[in-house]
mmJSON file of the N, C-alpha and C atoms, coordinates in Angstrom:
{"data_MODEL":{"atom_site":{
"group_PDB":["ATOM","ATOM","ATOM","ATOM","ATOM","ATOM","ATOM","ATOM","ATOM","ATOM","ATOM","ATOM","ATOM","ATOM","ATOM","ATOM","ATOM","ATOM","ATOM","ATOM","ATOM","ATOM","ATOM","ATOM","ATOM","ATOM","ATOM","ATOM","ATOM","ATOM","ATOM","ATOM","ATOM","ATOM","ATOM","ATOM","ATOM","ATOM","ATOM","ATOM","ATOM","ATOM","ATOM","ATOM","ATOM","ATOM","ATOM","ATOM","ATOM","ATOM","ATOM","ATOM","ATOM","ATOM","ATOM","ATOM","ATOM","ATOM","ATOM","ATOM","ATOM","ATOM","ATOM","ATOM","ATOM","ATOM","ATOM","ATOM","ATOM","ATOM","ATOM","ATOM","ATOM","ATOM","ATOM","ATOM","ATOM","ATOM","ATOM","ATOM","ATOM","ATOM","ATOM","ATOM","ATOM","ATOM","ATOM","ATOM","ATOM","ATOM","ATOM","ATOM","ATOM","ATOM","ATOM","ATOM","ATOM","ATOM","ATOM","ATOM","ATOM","ATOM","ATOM","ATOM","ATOM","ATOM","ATOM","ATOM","ATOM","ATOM","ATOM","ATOM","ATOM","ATOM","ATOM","ATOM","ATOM","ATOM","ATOM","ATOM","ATOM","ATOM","ATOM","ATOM","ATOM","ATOM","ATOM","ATOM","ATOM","ATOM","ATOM","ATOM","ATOM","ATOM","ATOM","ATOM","ATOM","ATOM","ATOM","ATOM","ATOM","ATOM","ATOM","ATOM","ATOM","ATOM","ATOM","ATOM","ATOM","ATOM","ATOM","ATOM","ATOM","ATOM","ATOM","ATOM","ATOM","ATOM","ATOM","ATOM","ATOM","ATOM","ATOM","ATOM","ATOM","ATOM","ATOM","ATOM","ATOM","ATOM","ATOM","ATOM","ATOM","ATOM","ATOM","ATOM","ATOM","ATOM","ATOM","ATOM","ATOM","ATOM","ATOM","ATOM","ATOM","ATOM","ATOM","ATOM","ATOM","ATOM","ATOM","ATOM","ATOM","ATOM","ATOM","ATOM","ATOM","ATOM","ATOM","ATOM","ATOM","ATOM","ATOM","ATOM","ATOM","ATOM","ATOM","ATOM","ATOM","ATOM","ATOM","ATOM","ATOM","ATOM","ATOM","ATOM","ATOM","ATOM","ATOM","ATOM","ATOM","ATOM","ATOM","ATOM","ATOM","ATOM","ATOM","ATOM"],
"id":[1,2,3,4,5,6,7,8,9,10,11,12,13,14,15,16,17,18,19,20,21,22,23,24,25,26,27,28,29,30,31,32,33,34,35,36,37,38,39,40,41,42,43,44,45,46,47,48,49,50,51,52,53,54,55,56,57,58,59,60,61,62,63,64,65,66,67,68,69,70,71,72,73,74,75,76,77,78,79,80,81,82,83,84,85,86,87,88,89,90,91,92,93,94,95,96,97,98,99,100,101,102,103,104,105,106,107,108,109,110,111,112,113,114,115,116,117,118,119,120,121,122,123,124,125,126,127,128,129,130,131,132,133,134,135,136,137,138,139,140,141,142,143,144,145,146,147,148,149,150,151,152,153,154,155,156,157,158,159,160,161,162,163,164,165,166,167,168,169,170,171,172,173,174,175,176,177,178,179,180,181,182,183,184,185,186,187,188,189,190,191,192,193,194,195,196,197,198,199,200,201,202,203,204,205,206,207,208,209,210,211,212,213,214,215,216,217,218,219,220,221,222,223,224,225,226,227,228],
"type_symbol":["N","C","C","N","C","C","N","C","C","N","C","C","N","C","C","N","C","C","N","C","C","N","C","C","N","C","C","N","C","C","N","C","C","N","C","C","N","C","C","N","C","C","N","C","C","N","C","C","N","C","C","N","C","C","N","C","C","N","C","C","N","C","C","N","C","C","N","C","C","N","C","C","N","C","C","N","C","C","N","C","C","N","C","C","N","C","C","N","C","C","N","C","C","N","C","C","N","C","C","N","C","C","N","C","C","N","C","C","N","C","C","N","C","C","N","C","C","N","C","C","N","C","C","N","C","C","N","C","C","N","C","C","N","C","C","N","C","C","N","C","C","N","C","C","N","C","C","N","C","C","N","C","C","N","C","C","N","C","C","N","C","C","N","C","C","N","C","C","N","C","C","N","C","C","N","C","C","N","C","C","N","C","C","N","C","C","N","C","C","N","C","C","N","C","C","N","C","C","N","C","C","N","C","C","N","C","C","N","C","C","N","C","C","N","C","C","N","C","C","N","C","C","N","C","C","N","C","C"],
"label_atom_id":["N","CA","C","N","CA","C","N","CA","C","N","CA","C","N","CA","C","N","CA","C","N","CA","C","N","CA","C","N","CA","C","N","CA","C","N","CA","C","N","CA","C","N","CA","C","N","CA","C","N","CA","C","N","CA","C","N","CA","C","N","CA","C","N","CA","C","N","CA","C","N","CA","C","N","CA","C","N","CA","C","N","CA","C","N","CA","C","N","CA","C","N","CA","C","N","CA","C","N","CA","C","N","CA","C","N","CA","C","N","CA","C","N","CA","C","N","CA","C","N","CA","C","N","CA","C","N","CA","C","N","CA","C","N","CA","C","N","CA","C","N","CA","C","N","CA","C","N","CA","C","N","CA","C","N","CA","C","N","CA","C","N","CA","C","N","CA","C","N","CA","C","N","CA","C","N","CA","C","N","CA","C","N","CA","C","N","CA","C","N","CA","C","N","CA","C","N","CA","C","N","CA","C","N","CA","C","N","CA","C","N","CA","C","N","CA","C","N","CA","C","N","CA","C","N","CA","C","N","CA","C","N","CA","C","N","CA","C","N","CA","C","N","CA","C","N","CA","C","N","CA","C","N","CA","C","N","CA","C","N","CA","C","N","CA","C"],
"label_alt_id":[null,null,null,null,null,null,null,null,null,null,null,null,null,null,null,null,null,null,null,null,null,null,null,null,null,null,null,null,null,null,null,null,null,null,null,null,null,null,null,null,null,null,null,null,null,null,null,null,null,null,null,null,null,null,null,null,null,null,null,null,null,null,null,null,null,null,null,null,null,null,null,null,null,null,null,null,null,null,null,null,null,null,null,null,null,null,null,null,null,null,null,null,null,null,null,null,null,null,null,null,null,null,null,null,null,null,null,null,null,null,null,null,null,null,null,null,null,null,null,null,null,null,null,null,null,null,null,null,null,null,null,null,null,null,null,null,null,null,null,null,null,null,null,null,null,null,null,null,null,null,null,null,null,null,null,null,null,null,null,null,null,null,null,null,null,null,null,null,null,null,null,null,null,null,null,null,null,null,null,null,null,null,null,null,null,null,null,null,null,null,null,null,null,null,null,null,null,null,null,null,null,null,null,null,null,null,null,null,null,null,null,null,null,null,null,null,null,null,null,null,null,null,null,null,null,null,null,null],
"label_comp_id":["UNK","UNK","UNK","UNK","UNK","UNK","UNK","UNK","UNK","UNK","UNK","UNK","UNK","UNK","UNK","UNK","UNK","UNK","UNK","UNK","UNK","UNK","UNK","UNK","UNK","UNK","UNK","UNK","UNK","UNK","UNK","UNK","UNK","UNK","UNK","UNK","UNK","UNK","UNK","UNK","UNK","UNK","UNK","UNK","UNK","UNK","UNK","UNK","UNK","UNK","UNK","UNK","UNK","UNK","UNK","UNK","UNK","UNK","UNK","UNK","UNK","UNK","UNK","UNK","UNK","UNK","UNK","UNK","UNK","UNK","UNK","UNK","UNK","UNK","UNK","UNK","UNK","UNK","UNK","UNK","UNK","UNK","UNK","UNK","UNK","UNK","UNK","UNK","UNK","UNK","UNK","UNK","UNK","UNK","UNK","UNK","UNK","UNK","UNK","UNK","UNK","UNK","UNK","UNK","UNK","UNK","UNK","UNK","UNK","UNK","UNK","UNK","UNK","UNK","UNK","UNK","UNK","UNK","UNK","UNK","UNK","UNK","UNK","UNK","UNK","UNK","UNK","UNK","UNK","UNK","UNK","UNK","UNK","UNK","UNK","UNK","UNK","UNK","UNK","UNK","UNK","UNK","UNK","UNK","UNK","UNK","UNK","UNK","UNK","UNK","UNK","UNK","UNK","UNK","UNK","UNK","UNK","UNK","UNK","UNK","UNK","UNK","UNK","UNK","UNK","UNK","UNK","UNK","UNK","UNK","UNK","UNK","UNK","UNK","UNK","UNK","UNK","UNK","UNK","UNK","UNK","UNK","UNK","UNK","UNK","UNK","UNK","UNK","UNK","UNK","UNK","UNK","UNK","UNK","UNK","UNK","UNK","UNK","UNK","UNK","UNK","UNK","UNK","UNK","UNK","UNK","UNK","UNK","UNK","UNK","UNK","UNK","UNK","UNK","UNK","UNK","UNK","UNK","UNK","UNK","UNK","UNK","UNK","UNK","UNK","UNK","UNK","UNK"],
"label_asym_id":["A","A","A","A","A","A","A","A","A","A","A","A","A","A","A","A","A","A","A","A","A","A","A","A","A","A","A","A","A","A","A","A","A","A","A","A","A","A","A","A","A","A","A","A","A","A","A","A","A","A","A","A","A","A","A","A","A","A","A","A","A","A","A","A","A","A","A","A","A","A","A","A","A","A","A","A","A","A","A","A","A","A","A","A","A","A","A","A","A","A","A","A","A","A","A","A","A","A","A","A","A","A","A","A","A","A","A","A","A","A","A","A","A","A","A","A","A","A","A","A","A","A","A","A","A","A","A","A","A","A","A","A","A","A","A","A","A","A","A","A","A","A","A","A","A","A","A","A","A","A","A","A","A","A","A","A","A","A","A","A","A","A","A","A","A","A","A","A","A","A","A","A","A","A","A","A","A","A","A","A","A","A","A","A","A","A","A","A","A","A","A","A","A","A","A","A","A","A","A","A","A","A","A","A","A","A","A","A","A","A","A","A","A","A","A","A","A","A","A","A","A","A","A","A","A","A","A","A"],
"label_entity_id":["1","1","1","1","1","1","1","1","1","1","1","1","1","1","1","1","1","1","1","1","1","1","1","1","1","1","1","1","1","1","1","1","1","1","1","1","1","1","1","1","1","1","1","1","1","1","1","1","1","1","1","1","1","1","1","1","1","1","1","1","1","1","1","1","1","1","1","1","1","1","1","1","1","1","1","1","1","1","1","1","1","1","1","1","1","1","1","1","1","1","1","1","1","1","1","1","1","1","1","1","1","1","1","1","1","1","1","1","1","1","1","1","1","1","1","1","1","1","1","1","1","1","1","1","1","1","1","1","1","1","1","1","1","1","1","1","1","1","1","1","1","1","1","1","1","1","1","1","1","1","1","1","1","1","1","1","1","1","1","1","1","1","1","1","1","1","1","1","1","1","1","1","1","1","1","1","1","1","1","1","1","1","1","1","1","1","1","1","1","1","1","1","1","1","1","1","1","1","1","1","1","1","1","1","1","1","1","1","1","1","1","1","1","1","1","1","1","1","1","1","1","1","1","1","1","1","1","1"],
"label_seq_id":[1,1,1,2,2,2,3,3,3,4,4,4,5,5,5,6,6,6,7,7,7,8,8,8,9,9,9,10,10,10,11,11,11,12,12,12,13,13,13,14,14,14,15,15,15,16,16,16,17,17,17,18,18,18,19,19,19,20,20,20,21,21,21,22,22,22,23,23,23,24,24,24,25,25,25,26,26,26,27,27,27,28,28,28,29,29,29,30,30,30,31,31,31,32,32,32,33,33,33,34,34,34,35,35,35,36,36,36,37,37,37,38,38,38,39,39,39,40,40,40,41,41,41,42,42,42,43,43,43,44,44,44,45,45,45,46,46,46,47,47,47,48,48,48,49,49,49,50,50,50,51,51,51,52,52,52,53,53,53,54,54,54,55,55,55,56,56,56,57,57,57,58,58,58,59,59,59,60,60,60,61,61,61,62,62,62,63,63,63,64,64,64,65,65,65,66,66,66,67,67,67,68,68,68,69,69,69,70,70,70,71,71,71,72,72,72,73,73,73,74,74,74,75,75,75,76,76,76],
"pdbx_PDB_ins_code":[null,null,null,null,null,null,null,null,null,null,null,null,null,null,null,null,null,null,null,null,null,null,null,null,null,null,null,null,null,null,null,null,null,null,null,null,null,null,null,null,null,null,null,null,null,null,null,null,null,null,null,null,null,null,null,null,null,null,null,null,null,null,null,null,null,null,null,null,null,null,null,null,null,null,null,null,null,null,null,null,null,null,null,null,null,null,null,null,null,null,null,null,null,null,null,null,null,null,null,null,null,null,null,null,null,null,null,null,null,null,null,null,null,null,null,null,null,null,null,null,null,null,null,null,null,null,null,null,null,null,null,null,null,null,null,null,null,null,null,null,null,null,null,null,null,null,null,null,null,null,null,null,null,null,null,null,null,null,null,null,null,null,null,null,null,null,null,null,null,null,null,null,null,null,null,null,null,null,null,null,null,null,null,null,null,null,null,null,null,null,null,null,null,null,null,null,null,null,null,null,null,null,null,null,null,null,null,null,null,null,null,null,null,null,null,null,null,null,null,null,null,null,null,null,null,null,null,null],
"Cartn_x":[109.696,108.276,107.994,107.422,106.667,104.72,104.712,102.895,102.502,103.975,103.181,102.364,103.303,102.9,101.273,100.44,99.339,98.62,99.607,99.207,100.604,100.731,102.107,101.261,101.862,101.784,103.539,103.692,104.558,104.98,105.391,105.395,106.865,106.912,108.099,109.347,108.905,109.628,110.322,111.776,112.581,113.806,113.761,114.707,115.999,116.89,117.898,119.21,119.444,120.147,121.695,122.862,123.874,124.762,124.647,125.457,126.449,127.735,128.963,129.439,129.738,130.053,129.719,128.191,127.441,126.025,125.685,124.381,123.444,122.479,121.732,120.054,119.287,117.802,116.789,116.427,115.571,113.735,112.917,111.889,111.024,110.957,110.263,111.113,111.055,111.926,111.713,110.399,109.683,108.341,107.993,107.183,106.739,105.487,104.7,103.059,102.596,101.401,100.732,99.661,98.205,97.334,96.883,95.937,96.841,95.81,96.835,97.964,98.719,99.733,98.914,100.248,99.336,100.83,101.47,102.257,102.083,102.395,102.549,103.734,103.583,104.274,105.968,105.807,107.34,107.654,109.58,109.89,111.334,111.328,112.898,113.953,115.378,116.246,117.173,117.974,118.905,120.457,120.672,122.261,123.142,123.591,124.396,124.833,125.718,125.95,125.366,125.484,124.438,123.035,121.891,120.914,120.006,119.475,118.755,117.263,116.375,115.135,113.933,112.833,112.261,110.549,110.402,108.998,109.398,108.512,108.705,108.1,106.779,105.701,105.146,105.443,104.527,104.551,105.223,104.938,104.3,104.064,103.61,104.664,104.868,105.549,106.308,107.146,107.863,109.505,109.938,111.542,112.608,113.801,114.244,115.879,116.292,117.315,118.166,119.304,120.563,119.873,120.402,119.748,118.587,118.033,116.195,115.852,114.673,114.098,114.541,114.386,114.214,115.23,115.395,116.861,115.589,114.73,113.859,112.694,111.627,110.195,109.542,108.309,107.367,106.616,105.564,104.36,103.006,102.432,101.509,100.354],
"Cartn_y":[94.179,94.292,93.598,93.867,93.296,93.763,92.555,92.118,93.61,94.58,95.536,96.236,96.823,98.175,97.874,98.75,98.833,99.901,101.152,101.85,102.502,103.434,103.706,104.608,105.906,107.091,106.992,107.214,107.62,108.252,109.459,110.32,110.029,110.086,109.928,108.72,108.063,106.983,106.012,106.026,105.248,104.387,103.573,102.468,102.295,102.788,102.425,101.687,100.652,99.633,100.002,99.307,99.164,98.147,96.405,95.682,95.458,96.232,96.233,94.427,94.198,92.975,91.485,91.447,90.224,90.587,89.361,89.808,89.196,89.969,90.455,90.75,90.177,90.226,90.493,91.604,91.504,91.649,91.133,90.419,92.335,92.826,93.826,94.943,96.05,97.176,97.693,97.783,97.818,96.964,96.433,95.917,96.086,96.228,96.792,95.686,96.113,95.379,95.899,94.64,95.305,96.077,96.415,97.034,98.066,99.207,100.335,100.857,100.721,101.511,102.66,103.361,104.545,105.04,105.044,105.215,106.09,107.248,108.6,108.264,108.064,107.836,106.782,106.069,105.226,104.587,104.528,104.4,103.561,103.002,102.265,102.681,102.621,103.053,102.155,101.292,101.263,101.449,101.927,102.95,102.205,101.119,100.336,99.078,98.197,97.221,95.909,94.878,93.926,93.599,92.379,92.421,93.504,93.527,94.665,94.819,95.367,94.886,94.77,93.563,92.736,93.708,94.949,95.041,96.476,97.526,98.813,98.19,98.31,97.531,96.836,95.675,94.42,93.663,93.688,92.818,93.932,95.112,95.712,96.88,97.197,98.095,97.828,97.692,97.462,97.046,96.641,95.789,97.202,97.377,98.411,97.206,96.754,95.906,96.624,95.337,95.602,95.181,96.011,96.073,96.099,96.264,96.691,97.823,98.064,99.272,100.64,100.296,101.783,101.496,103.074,102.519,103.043,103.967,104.806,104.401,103.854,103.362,103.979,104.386,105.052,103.77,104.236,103.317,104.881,105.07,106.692,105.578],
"Cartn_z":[118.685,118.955,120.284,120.818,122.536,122.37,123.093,123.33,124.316,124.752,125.215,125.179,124.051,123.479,122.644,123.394,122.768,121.995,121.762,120.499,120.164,119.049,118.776,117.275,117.385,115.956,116.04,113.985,114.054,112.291,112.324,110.706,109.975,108.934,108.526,108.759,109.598,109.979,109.323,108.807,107.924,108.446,107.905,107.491,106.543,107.263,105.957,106.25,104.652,105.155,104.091,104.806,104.451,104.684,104.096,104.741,103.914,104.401,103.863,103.235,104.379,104.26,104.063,104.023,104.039,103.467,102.647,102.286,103.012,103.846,104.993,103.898,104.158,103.595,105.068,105.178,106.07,105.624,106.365,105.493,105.877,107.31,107.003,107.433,107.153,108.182,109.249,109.265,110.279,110.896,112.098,112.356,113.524,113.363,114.757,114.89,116.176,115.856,115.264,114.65,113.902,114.398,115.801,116.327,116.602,116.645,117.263,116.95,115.705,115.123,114.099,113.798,112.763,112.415,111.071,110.682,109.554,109.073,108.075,107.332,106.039,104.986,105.687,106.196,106.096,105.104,105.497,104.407,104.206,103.419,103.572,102.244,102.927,101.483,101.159,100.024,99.951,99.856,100.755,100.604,99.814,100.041,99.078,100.145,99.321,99.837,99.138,100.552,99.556,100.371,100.064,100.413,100.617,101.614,101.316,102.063,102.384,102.829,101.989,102.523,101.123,101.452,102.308,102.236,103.677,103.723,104.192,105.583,106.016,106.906,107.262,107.898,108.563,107.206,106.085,105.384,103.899,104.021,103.166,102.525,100.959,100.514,99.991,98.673,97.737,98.614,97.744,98.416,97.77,98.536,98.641,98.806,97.713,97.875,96.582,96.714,95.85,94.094,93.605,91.977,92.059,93.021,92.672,92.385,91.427,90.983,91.35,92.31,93.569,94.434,94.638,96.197,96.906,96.703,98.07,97.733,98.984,98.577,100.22,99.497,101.012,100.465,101.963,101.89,102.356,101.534,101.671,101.57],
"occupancy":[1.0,1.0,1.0,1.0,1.0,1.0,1.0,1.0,1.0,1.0,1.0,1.0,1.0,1.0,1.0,1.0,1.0,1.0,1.0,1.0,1.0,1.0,1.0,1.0,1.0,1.0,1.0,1.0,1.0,1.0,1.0,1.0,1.0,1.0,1.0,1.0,1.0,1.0,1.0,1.0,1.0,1.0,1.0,1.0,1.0,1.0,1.0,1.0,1.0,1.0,1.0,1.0,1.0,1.0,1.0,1.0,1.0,1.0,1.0,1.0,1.0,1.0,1.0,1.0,1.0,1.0,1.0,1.0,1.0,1.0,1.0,1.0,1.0,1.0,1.0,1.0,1.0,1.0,1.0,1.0,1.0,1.0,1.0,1.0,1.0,1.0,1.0,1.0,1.0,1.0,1.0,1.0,1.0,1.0,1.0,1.0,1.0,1.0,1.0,1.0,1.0,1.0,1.0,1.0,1.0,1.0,1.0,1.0,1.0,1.0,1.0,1.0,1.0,1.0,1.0,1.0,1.0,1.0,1.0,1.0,1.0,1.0,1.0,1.0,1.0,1.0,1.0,1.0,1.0,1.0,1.0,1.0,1.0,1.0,1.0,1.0,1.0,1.0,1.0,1.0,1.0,1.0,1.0,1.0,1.0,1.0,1.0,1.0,1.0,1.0,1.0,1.0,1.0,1.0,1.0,1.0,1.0,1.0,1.0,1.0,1.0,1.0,1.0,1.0,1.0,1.0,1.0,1.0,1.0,1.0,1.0,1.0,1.0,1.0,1.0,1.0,1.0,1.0,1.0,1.0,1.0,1.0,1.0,1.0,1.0,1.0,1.0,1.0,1.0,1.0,1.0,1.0,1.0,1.0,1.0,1.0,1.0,1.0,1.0,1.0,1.0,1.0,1.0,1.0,1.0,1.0,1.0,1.0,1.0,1.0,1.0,1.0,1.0,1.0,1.0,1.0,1.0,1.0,1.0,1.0,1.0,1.0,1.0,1.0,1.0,1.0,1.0,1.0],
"B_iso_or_equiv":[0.0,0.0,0.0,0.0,0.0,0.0,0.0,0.0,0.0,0.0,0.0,0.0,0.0,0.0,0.0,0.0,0.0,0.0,0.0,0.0,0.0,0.0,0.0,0.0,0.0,0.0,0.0,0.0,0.0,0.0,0.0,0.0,0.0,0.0,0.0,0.0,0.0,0.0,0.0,0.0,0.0,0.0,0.0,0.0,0.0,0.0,0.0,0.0,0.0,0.0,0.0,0.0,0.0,0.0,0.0,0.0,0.0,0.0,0.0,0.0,0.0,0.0,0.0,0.0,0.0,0.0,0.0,0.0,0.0,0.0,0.0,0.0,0.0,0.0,0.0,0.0,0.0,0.0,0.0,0.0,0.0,0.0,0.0,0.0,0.0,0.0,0.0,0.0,0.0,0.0,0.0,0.0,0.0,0.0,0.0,0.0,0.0,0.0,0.0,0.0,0.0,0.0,0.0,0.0,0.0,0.0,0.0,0.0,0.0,0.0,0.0,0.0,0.0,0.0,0.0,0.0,0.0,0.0,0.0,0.0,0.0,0.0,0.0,0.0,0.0,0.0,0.0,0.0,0.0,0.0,0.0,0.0,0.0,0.0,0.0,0.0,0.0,0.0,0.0,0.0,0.0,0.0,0.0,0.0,0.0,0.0,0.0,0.0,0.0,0.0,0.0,0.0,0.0,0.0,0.0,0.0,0.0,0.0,0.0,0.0,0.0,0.0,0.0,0.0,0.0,0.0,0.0,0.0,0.0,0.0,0.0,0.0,0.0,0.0,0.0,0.0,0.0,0.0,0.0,0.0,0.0,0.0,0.0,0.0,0.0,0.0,0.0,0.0,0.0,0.0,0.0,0.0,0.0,0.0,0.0,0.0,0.0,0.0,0.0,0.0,0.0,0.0,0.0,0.0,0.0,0.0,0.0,0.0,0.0,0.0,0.0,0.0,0.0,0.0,0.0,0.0,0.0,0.0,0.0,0.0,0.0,0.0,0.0,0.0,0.0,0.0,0.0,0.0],
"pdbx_formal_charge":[null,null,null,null,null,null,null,null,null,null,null,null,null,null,null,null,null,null,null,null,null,null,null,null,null,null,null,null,null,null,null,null,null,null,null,null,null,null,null,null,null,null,null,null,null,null,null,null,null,null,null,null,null,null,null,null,null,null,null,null,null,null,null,null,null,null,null,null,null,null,null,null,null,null,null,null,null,null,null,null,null,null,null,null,null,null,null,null,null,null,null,null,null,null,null,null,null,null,null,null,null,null,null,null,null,null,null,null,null,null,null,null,null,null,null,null,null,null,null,null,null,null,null,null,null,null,null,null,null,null,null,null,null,null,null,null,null,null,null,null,null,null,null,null,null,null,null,null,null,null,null,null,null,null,null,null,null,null,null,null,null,null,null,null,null,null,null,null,null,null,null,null,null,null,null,null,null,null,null,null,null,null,null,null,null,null,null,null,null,null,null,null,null,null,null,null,null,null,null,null,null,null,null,null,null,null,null,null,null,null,null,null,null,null,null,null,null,null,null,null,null,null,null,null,null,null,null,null],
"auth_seq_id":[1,1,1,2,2,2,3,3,3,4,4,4,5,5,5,6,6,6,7,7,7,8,8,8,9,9,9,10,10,10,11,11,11,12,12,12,13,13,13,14,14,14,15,15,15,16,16,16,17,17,17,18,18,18,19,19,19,20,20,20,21,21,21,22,22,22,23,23,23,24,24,24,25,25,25,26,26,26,27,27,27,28,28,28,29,29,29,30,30,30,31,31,31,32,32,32,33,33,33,34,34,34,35,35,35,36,36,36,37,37,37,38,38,38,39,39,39,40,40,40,41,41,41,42,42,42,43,43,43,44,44,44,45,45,45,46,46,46,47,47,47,48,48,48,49,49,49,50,50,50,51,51,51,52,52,52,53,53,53,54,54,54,55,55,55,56,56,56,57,57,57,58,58,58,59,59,59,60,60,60,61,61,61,62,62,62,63,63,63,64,64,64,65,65,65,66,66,66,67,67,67,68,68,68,69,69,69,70,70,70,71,71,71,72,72,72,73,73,73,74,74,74,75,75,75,76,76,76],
"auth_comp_id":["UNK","UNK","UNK","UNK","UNK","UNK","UNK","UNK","UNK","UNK","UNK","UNK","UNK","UNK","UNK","UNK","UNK","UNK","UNK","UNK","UNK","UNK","UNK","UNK","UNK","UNK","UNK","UNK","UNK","UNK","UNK","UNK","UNK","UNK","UNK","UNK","UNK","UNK","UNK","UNK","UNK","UNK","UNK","UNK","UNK","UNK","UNK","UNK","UNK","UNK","UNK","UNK","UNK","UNK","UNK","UNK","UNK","UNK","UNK","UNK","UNK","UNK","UNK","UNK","UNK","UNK","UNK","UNK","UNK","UNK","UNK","UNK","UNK","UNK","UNK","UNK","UNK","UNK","UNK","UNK","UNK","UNK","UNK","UNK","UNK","UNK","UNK","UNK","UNK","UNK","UNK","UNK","UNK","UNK","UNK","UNK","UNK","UNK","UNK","UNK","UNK","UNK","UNK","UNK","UNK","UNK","UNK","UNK","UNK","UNK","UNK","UNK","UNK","UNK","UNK","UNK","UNK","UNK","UNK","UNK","UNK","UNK","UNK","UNK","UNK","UNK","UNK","UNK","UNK","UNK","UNK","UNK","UNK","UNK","UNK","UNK","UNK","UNK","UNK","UNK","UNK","UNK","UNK","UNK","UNK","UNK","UNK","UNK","UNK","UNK","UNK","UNK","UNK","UNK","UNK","UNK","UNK","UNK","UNK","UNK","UNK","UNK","UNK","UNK","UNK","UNK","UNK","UNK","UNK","UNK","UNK","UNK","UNK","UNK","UNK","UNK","UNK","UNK","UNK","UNK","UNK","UNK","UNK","UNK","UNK","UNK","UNK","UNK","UNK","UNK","UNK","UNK","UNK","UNK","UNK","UNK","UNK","UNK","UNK","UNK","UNK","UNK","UNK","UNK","UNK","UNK","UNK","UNK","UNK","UNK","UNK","UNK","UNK","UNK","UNK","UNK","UNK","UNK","UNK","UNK","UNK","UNK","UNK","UNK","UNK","UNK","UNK","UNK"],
"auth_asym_id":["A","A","A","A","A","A","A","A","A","A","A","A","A","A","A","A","A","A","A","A","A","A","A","A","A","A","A","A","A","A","A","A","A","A","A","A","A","A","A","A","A","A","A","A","A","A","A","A","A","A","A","A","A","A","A","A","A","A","A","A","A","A","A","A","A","A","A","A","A","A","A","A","A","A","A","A","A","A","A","A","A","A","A","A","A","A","A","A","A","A","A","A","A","A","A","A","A","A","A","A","A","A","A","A","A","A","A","A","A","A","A","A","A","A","A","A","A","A","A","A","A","A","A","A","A","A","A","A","A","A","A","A","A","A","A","A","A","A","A","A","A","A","A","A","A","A","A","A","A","A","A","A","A","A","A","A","A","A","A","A","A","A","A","A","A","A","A","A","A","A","A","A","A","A","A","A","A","A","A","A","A","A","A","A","A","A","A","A","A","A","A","A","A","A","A","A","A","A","A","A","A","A","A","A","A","A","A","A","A","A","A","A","A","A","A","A","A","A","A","A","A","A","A","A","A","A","A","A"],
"auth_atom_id":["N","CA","C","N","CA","C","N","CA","C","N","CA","C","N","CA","C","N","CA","C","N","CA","C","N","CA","C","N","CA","C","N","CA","C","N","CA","C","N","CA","C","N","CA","C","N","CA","C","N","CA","C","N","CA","C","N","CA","C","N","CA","C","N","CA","C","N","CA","C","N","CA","C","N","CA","C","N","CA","C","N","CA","C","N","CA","C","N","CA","C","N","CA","C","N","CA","C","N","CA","C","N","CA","C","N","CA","C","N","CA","C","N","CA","C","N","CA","C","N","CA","C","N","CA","C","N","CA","C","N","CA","C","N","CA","C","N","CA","C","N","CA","C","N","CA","C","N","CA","C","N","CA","C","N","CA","C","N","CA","C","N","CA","C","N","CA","C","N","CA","C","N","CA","C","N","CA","C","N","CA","C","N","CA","C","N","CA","C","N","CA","C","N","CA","C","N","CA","C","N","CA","C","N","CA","C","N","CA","C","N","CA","C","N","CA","C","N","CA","C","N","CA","C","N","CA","C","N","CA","C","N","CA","C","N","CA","C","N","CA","C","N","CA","C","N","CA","C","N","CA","C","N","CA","C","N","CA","C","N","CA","C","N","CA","C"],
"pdbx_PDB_model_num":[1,1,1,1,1,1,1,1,1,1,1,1,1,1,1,1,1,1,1,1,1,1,1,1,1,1,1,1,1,1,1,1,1,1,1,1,1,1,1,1,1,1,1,1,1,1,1,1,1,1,1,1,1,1,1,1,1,1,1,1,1,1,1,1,1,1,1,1,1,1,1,1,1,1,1,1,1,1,1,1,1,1,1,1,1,1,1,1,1,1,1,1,1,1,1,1,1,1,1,1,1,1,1,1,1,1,1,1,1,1,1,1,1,1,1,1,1,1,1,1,1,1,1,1,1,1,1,1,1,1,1,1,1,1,1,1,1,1,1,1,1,1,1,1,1,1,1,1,1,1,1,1,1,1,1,1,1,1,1,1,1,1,1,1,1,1,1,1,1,1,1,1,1,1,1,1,1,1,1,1,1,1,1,1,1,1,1,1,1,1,1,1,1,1,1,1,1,1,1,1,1,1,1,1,1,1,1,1,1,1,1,1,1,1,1,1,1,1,1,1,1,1,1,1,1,1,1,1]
}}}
C-alpha cells in the first residue's frame, strides 16, 4: 500500500495462500486505503498448507486458514 494511490476499482479480486513450509498468518489479504477503494466481491482461499489468512479486506471478512470452516470466503 502507498499514501499514493488515491482511488482504485477492482471485481473479483483474490487471494490465495499456500505456505508449504512454515506457518505464515497473514492479518489481511488484501489492503488498500479507506477513501477511494471500491472492491466487487473479493476473496481469499485456502489451498493447503499451514497458517493461513486471518480476514479477506482491511481487516474485514471471515479467516480462510488451516482447519477453518471454509477454505473459500468472499466479502459481497
Amino acid at each position: 500500500m502507498t499514501d499514493q494511490v488515491t482511488s482504485h476499482q477492482g471485481w473479483g479480486v483474490g487471494v490465495y495462500s499456500y505456505f508449504k513450509n512454515h506457518v505464515v498468518n497473514v492479518t489481511s489479504g488484501i489492503v488498500t486505503p479507506t477513501q477511494g477503494t471500491k472492491l466487487v466481491n473479493p476473496f481469499t482461499v485456502f489451498l493447503n498448507g499451514f497458517g493461513g489468512i486471518d480476514s479477506i479486506w482491511n481487516g474485514k471478512g471471515d479467516a480462510s486458514v488451516q482447519n477453518g470452516p471454509s477454505q473459500v470466503n468472499y466479502l459481497c
